[in-house]
FILUMBA-388100 format. One line per 10 residues: for each residue x, y, z of N, C-alpha, C, O. Coordinates in nm, 2 decimals, m for minus. Layout:
<sites>
X/Y/Z/X/Y/Z/X/Y/Z/X/Y/Z ~ ... $
</sites>
This chain:
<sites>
m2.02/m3.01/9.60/m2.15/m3.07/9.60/m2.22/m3.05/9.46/m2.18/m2.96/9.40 ~ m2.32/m3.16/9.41/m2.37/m3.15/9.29/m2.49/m3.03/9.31/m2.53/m2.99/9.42 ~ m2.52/m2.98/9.19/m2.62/m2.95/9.18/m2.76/m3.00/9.29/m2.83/m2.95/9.37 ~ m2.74/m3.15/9.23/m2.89/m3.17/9.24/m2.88/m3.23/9.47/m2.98/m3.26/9.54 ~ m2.80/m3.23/9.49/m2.75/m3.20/9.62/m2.79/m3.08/9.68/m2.88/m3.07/9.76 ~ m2.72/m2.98/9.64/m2.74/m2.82/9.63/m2.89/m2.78/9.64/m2.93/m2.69/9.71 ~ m2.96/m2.87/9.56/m3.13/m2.82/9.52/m3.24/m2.87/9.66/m3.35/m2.83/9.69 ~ m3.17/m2.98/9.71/m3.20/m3.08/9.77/m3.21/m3.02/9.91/m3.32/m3.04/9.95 ~ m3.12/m2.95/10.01/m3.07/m2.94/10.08/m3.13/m2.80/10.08/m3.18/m2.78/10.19 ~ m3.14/m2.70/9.99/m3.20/m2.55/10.02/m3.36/m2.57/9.99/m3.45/m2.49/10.03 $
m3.38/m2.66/9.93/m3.55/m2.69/9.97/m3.58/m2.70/10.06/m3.65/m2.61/10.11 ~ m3.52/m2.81/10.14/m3.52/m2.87/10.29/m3.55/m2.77/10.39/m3.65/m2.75/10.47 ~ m3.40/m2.66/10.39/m3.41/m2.56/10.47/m3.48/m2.41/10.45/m3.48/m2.31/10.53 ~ m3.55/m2.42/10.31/m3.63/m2.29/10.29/m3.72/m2.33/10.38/m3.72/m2.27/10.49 ~ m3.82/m2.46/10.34/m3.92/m2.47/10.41/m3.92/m2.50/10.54/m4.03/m2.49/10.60 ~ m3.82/m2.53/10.60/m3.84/m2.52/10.72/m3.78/m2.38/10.84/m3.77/m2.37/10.96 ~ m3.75/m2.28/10.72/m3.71/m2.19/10.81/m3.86/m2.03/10.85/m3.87/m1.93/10.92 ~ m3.92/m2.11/10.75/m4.07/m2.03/10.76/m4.13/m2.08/10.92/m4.08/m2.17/10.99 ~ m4.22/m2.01/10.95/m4.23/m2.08/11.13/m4.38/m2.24/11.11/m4.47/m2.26/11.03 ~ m4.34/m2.32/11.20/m4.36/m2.45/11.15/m4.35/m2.49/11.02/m4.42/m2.57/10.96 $
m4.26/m2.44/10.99/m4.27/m2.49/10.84/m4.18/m2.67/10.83/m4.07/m2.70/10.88 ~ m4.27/m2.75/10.76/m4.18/m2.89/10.67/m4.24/m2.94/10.55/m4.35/m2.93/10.50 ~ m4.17/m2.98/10.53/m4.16/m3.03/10.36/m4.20/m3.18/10.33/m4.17/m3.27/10.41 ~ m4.26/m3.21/10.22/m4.28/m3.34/10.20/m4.23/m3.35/10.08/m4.19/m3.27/10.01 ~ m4.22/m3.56/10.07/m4.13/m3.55/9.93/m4.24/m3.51/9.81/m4.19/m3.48/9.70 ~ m4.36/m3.51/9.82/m4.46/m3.44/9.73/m4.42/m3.30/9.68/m4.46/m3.28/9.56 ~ m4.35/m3.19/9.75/m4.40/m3.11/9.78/m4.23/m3.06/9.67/m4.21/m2.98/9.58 ~ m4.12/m3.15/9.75/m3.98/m3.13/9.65/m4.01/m3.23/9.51/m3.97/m3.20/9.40 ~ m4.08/m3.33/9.55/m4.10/m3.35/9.36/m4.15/m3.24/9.32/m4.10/m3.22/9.21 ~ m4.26/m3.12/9.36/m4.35/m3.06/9.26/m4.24/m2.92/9.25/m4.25/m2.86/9.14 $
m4.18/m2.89/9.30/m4.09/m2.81/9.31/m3.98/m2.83/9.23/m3.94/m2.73/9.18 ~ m3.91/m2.93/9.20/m3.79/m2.96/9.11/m3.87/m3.05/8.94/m3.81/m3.08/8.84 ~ m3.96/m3.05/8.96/m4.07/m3.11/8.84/m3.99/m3.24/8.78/m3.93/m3.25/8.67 ~ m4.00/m3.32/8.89/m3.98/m3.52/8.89/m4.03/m3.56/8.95/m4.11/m3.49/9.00 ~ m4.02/m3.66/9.00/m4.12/m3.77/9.06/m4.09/m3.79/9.15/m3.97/m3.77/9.19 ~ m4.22/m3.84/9.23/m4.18/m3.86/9.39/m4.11/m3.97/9.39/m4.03/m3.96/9.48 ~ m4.09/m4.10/9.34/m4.03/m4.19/9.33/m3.81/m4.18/9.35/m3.73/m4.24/9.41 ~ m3.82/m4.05/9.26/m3.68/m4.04/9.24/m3.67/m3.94/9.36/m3.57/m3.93/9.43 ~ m3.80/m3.85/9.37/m3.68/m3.81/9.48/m3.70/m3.91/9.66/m3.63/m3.87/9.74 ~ m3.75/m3.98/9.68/m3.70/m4.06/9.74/m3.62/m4.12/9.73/m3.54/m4.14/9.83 $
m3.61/m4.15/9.65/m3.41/m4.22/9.61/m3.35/m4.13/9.63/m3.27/m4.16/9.73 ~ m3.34/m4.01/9.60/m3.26/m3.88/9.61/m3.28/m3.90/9.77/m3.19/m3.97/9.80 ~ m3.35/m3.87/9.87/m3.33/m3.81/10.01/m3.24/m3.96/10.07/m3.15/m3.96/10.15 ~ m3.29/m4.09/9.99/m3.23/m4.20/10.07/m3.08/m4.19/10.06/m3.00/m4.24/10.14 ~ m3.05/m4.13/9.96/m2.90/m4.13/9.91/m2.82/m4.04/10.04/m2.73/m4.08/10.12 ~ m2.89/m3.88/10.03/m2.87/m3.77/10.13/m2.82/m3.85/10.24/m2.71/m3.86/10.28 ~ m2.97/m3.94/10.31/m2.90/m3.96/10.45/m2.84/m4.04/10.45/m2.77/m4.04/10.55 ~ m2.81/m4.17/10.37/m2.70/m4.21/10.35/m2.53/m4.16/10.35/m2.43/m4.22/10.38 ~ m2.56/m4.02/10.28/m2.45/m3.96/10.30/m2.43/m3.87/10.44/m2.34/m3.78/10.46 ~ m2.50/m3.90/10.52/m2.51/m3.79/10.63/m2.52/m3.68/10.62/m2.45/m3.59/10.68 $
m2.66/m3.65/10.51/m2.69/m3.46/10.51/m2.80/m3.42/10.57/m2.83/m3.31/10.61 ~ m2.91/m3.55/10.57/m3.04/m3.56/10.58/m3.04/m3.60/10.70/m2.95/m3.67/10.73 ~ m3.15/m3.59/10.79/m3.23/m3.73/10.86/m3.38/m3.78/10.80/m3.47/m3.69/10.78 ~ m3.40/m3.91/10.78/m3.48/m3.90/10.68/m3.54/m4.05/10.71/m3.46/m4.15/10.72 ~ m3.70/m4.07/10.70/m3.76/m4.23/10.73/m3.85/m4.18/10.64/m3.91/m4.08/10.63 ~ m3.84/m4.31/10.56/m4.00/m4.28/10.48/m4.09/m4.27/10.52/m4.11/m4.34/10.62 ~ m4.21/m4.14/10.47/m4.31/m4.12/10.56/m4.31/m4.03/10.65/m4.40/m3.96/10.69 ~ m4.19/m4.03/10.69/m4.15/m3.91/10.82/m4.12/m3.80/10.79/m4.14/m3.75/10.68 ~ m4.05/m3.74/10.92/m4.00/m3.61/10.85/m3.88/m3.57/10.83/m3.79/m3.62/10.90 ~ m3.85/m3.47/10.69/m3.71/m3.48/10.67/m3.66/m3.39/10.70/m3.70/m3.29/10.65 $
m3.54/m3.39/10.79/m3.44/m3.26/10.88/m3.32/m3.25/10.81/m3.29/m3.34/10.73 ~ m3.27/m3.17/10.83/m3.09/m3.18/10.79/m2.97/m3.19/10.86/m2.96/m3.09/10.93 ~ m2.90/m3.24/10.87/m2.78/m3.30/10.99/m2.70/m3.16/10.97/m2.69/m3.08/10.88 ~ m2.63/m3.16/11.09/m2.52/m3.00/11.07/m2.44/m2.98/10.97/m2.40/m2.87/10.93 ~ m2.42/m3.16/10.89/m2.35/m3.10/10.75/m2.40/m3.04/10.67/m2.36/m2.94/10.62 ~ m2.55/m3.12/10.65/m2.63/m3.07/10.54/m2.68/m2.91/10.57/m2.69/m2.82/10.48 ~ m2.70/m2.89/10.72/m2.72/m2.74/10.74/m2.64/m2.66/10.69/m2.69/m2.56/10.63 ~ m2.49/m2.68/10.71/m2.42/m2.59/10.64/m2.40/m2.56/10.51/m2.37/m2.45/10.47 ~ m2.43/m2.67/10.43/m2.38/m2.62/10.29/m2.57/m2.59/10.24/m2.57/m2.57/10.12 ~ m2.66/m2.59/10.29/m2.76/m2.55/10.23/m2.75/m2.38/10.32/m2.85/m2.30/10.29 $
m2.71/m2.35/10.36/m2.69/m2.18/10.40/m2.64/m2.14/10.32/m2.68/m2.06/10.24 ~ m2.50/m2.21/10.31/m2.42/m2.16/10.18/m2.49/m2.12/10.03/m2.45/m2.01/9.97 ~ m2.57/m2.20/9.99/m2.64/m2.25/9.91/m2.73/m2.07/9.85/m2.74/m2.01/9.74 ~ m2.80/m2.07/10.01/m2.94/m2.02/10.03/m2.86/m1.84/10.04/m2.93/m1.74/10.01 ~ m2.71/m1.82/10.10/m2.65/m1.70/10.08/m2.61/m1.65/9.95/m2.58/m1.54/9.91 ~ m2.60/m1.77/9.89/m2.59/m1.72/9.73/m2.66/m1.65/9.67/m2.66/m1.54/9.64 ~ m2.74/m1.76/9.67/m2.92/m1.74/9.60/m2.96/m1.57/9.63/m3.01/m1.49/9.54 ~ m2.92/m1.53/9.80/m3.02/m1.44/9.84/m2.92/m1.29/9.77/m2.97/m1.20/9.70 ~ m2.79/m1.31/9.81/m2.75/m1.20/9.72/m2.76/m1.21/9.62/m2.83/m1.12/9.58 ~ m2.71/m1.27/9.52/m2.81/m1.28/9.38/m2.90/m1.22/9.34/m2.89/m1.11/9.29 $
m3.00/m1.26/9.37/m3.13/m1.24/9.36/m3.10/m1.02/9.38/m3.14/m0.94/9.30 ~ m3.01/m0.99/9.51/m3.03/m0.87/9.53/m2.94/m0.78/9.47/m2.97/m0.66/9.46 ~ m2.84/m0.83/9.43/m2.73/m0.81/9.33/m2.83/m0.74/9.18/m2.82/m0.63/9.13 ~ m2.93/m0.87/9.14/m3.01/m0.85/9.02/m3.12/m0.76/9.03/m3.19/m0.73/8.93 ~ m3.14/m0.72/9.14/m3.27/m0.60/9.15/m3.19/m0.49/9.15/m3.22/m0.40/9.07 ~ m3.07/m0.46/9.24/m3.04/m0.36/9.28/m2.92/m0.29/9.18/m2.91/m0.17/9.16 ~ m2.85/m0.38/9.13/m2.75/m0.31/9.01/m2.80/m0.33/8.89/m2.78/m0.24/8.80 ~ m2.86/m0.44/8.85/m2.88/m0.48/8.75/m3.02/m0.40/8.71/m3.04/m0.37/8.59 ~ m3.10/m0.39/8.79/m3.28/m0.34/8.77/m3.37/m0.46/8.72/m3.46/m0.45/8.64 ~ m3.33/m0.54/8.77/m3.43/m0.66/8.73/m3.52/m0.67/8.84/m3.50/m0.64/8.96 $
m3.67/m0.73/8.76/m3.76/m0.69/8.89/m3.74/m0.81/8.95/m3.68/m0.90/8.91 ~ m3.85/m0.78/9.11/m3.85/m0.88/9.22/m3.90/m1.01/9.19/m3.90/m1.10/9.26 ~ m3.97/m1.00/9.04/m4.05/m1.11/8.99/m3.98/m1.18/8.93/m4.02/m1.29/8.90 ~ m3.87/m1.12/8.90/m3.81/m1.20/8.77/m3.68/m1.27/8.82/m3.62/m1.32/8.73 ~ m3.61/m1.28/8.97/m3.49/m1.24/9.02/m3.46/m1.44/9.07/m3.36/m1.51/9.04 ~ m3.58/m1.47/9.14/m3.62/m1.57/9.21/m3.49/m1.67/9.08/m3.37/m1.69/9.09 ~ m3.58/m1.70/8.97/m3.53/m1.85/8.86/m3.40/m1.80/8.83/m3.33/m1.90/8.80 ~ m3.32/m1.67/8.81/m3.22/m1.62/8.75/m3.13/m1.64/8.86/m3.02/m1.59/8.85 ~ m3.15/m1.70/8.97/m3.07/m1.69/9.11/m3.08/m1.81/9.12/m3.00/m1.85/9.20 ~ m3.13/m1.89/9.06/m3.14/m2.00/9.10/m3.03/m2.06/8.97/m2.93/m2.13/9.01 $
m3.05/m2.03/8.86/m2.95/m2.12/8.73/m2.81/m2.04/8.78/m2.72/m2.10/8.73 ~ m2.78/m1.96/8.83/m2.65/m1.90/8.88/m2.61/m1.92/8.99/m2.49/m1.93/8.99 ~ m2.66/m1.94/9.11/m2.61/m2.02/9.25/m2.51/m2.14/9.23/m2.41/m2.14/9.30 ~ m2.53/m2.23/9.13/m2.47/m2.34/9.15/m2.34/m2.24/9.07/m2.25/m2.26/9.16 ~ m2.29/m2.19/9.00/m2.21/m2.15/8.93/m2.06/m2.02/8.99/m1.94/m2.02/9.00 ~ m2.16/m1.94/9.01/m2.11/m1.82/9.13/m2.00/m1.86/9.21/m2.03/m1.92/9.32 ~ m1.88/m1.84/9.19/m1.77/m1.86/9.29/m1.77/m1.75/9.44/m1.83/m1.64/9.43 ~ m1.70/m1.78/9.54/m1.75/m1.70/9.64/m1.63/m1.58/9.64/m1.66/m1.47/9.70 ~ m1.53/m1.58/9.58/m1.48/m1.46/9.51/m1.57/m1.41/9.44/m1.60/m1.31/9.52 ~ m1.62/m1.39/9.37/m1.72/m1.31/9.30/m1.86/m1.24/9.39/m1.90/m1.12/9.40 $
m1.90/m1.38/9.48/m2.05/m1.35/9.55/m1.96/m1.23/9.68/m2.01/m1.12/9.72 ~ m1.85/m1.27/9.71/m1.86/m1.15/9.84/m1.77/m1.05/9.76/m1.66/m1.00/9.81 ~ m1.80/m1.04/9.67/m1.73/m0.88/9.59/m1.88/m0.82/9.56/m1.90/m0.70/9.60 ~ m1.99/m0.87/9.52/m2.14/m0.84/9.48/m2.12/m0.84/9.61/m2.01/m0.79/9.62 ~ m2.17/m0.85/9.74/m2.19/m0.81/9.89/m2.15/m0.72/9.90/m2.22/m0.62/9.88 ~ m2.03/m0.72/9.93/m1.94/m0.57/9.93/m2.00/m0.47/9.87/m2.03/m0.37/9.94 ~ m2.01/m0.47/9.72/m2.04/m0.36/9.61/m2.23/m0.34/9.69/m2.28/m0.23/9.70 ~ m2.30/m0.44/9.72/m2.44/m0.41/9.78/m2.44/m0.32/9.96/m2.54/m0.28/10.01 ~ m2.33/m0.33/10.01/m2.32/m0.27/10.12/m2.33/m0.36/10.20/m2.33/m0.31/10.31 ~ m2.37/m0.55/10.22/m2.37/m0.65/10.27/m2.47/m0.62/10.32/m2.47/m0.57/10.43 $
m2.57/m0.63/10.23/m2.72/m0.60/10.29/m2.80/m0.76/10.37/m2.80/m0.87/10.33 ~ m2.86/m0.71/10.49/m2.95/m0.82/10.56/m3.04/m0.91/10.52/m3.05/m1.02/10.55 ~ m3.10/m0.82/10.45/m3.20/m0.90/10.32/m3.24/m0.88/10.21/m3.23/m0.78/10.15 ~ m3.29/m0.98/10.17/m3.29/m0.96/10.00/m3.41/m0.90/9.97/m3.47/m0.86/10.06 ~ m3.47/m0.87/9.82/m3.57/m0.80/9.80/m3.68/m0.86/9.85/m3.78/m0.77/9.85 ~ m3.72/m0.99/9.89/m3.85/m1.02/9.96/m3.87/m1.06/10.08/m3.96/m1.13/10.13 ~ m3.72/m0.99/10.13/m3.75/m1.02/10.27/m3.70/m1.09/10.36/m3.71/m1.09/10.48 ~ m3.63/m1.19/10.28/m3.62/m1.29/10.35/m3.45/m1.26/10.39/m3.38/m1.19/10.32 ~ m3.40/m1.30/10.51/m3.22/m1.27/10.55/m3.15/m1.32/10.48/m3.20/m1.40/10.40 ~ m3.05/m1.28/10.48/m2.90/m1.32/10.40/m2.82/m1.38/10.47/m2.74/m1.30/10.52 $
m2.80/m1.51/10.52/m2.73/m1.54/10.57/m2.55/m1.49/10.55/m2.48/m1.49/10.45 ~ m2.52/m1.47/10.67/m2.38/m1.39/10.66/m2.29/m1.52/10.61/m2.31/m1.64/10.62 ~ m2.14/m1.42/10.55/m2.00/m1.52/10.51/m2.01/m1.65/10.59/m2.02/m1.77/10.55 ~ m2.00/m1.59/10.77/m1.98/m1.72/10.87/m2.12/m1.82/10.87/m2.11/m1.92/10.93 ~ m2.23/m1.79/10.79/m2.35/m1.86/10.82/m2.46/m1.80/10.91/m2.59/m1.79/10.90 ~ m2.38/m1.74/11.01/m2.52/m1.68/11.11/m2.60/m1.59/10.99/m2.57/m1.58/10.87 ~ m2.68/m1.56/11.06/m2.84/m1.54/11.04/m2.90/m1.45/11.14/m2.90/m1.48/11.25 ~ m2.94/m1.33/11.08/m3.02/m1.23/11.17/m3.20/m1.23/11.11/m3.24/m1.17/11.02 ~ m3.26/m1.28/11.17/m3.41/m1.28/11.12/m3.53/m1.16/11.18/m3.58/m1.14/11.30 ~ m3.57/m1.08/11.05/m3.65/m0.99/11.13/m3.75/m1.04/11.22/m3.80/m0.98/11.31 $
m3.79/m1.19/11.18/m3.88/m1.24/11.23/m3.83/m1.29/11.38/m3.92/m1.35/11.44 ~ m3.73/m1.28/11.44/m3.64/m1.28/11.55/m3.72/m1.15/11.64/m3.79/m1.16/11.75 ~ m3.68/m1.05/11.57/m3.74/m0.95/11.68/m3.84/m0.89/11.69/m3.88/m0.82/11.78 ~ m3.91/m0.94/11.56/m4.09/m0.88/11.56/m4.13/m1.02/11.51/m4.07/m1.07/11.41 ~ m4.22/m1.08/11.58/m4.26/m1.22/11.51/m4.40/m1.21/11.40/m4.48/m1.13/11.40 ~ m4.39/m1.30/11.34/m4.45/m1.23/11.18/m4.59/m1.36/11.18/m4.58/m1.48/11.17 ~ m4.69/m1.29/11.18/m4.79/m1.41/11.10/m4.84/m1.37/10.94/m4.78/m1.28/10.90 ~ m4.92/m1.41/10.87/m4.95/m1.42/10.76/m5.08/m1.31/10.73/m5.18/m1.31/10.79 ~ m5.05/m1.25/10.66/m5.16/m1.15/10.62/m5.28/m1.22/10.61/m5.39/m1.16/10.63 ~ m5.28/m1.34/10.58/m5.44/m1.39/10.55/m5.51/m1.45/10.67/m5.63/m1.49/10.65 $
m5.41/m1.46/10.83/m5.44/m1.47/10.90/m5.44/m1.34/11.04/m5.48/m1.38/11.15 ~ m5.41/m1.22/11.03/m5.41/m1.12/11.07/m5.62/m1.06/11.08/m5.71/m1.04/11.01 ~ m5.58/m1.05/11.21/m5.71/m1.05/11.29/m5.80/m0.87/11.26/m5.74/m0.76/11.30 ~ m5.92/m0.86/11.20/m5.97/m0.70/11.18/m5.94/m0.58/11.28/m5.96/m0.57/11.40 ~ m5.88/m0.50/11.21/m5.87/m0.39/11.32/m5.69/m0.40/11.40/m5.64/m0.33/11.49 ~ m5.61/m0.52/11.34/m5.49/m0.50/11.34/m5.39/m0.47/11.30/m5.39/m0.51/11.19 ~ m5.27/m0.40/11.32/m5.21/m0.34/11.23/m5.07/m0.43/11.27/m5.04/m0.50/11.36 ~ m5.00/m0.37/11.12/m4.88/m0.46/11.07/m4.78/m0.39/10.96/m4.80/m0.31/10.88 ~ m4.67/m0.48/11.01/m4.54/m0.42/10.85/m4.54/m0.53/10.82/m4.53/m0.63/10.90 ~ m4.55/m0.52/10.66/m4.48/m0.64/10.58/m4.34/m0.69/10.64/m4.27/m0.62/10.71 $
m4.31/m0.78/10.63/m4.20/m0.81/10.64/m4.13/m0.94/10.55/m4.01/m0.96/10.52 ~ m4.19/m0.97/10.53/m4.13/m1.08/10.44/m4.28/m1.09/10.34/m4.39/m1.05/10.37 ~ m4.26/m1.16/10.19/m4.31/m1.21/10.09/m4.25/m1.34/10.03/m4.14/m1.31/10.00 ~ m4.28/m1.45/9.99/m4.31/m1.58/9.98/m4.23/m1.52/9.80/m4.27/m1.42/9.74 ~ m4.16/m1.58/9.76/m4.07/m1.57/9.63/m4.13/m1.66/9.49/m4.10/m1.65/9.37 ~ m4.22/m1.73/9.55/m4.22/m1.91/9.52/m4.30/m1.88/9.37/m4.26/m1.93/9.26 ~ m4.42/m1.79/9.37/m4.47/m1.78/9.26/m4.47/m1.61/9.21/m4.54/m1.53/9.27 ~ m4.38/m1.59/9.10/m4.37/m1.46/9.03/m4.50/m1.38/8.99/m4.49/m1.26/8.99 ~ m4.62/m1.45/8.96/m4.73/m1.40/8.95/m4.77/m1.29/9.06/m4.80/m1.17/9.06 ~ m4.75/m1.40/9.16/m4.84/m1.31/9.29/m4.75/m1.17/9.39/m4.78/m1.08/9.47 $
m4.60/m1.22/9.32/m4.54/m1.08/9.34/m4.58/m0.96/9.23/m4.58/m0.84/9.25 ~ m4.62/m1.02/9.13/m4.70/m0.90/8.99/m4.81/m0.85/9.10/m4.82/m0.74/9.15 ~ m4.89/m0.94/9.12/m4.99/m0.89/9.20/m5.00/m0.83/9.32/m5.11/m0.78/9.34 ~ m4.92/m0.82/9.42/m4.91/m0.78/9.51/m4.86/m0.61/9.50/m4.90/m0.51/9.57 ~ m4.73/m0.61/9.37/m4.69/m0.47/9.37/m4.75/m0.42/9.28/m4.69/m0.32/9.24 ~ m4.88/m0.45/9.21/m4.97/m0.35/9.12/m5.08/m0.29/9.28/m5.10/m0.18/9.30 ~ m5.11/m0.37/9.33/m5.14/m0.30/9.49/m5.05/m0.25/9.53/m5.09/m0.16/9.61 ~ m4.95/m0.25/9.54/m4.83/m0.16/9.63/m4.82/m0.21/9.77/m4.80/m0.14/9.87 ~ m4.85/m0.34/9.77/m4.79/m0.43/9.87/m4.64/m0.47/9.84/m4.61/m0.53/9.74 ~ m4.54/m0.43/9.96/m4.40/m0.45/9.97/m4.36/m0.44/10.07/m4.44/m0.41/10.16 $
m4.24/m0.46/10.08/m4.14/m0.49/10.18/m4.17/m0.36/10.28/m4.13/m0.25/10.22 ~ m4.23/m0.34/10.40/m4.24/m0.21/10.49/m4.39/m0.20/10.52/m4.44/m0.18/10.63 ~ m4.44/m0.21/10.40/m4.55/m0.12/10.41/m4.66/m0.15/10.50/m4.71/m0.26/10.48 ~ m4.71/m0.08/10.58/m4.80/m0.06/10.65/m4.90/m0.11/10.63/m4.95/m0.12/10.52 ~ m4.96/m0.17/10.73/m5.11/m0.25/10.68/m5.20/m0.19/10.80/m5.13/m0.16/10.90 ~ m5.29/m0.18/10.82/m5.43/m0.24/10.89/m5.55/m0.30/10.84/m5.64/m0.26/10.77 ~ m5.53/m0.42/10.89/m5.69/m0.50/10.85/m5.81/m0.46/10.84/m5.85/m0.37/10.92 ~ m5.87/m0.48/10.78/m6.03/m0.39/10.79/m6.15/m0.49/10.79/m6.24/m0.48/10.87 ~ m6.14/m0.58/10.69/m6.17/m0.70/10.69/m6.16/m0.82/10.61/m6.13/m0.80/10.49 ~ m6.19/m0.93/10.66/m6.19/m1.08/10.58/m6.30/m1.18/10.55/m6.37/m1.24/10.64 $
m6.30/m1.19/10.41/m6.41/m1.21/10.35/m6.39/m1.37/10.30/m6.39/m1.42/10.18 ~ m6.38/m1.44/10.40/m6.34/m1.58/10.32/m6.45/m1.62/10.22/m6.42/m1.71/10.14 ~ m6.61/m1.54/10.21/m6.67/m1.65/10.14/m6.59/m1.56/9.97/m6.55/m1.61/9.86 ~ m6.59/m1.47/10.01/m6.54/m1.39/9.84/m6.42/m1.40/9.88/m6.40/m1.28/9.92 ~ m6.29/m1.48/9.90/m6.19/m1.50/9.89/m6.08/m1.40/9.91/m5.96/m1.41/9.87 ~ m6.13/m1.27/10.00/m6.07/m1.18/10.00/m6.02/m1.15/10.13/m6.08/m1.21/10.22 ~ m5.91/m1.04/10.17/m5.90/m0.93/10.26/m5.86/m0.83/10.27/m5.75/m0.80/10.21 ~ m5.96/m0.71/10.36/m5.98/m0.54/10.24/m5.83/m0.51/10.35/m5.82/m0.58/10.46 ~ m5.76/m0.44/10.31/m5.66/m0.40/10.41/m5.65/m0.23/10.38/m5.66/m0.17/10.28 ~ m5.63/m0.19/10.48/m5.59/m0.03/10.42/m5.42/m0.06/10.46/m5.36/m0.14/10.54 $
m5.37/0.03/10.36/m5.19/0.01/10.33/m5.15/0.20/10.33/m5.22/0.30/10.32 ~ m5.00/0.18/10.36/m4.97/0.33/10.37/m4.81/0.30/10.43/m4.76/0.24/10.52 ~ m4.77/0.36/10.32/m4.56/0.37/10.31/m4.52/0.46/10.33/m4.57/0.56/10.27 ~ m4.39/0.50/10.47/m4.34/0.59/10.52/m4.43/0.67/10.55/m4.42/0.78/10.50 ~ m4.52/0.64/10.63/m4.59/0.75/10.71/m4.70/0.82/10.64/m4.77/0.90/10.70 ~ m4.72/0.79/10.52/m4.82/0.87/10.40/m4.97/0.80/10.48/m4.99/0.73/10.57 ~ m5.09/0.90/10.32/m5.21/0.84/10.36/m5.24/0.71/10.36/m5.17/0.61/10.32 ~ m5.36/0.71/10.41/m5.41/0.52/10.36/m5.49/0.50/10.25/m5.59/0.56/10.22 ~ m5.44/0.38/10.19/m5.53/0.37/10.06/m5.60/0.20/10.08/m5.54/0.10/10.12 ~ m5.72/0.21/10.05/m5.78/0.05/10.12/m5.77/0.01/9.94/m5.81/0.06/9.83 $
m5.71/m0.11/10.00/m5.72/m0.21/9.85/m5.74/m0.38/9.90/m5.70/m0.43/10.00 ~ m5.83/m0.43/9.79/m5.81/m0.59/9.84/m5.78/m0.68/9.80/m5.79/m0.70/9.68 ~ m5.71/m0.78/9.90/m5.61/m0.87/9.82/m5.67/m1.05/9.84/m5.71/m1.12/9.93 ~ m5.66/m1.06/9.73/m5.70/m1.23/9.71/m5.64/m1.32/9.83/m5.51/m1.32/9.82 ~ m5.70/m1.39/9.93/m5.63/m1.50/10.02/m5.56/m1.58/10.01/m5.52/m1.65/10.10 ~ m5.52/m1.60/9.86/m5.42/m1.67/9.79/m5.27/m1.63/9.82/m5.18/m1.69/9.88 ~ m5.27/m1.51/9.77/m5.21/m1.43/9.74/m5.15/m1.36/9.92/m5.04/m1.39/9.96 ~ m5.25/m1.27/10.01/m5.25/m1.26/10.17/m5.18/m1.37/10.21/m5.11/m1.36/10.32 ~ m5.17/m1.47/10.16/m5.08/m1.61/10.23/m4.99/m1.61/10.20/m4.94/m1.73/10.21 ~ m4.92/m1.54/10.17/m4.79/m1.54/10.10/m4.73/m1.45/10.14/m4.62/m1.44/10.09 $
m4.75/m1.33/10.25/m4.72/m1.20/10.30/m4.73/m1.23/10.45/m4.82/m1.27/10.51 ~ m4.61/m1.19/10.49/m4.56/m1.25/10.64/m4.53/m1.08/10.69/m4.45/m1.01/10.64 ~ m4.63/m1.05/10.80/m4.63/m0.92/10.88/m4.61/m0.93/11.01/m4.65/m1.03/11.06 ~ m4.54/m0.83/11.10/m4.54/m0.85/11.21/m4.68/m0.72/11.29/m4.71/m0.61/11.25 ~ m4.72/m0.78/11.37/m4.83/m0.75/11.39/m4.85/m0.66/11.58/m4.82/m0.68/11.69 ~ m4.90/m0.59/11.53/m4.94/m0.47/11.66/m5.04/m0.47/11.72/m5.07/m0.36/11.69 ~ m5.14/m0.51/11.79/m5.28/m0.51/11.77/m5.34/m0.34/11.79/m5.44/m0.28/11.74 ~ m5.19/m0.30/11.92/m5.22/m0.15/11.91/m5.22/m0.05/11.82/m5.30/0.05/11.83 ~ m5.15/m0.05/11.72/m5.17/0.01/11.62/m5.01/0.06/11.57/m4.91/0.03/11.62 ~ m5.01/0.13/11.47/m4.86/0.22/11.49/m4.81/0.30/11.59/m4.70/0.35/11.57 $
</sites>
């Protein structure tokens, strides 16, 4: 498959593996930085080829072919990405674009020798699963279901569980708070007119430290949520 196939196909299925999540062709033009024009040509081609299901206007799904090779795609990407944090020391900020110009390239002799050498880890540094050799998929969000920090109700408590990759800023920002993969939350409160929510945080069982995080930014952090507490 081409590249621009490849690009096409793990957009599709990022966004829709978030919960309701779908995609518009707005949304993959502003993501691949071209026009909505072409990529409509682009998706008409897809379903033409039987990867897509696809009506202008509507919404666009992926047929079992297209599912498959955008897993493939998307298990690259994720060991990569963890390959490059974990042997290499590159940060979680920087891992995302460097996974991405190497996916298309990476032979799978190589990617399941990097698995192997990572201990065939579940997920990648932000959380998100690694789809296994065969394609399955174990989702933490499977057995703790996860809503969005910026939607988590005062006086609730939560583990991170996943973080949104999409913009490297707001991973700078999140881990200068010491928001990460685990860490403990309880809501305290949410301040939509000042764009905020105060959360107290606390990793491996330590104290709590209240810090607040921009709702920009809280939207991008996927927790599973307790109302009872820890």
């Amino acid at each position: 498959m081409s590249k621009v196939v490849e690009d096409y196909l793990k957009i599709i299925w990022k966004a829709q593996e978030w919960p309701e999540g779908t995609v518009s062709t707005n949304e993959i033009a502003a993501t691949l930085g071209v026009t909505p024009s072409s990529v409509s040509a682009n998706l008409k081609k897809l379903a033409r080829d039987g990867l897509i299901d696809y009506e202008p206007y509507g919404r666009i799904g992926l047929t079992p072919a297209g599912h498959d090779i955008a897993v493939l795609v998307v298990r690259r990407h994720r060991v990569l990405e963890t390959y490059l944090v974990e042997s290499l020391g590159l940060g979680w900020d920087e891992v995302h674009a460097e996974a991405d110009a190497l996916e298309h390239a990476v032979s799978d002799l190589v990617l399941d020798r990097m698995d192997q050498v990572l201990g065939h880890p579940a997920h990648d540094p932000h959380g998100d699963p690694i789809p296994r050799a065969d394609g399955s998929i174990e989702r933490s969000t499977d057995r703790h279901p996860a809503v969005r920090l910026s939607e988590v109700a005062p006086g609730d408590h939560g583990q991170v569980l996943r973080i949104s990759d999409q913009q490297p800023a707001i991973l700078q920002y999140l881990e200068a708070r010491h928001i990460n993969i685990g860490t403990q939350v309880r809501i305290e409160a949410t301040n939509p007119a000042a764009g905020s929510v105060t959360v107290a945080r606390s990793t491996g069982g330590g104290p709590e430290h209240r810090v607040e995080i921009a709702l920009g930014a809280a939207a991008a952090v996927w927790v599973s949520v307790d109302p009872s507490g820890p």
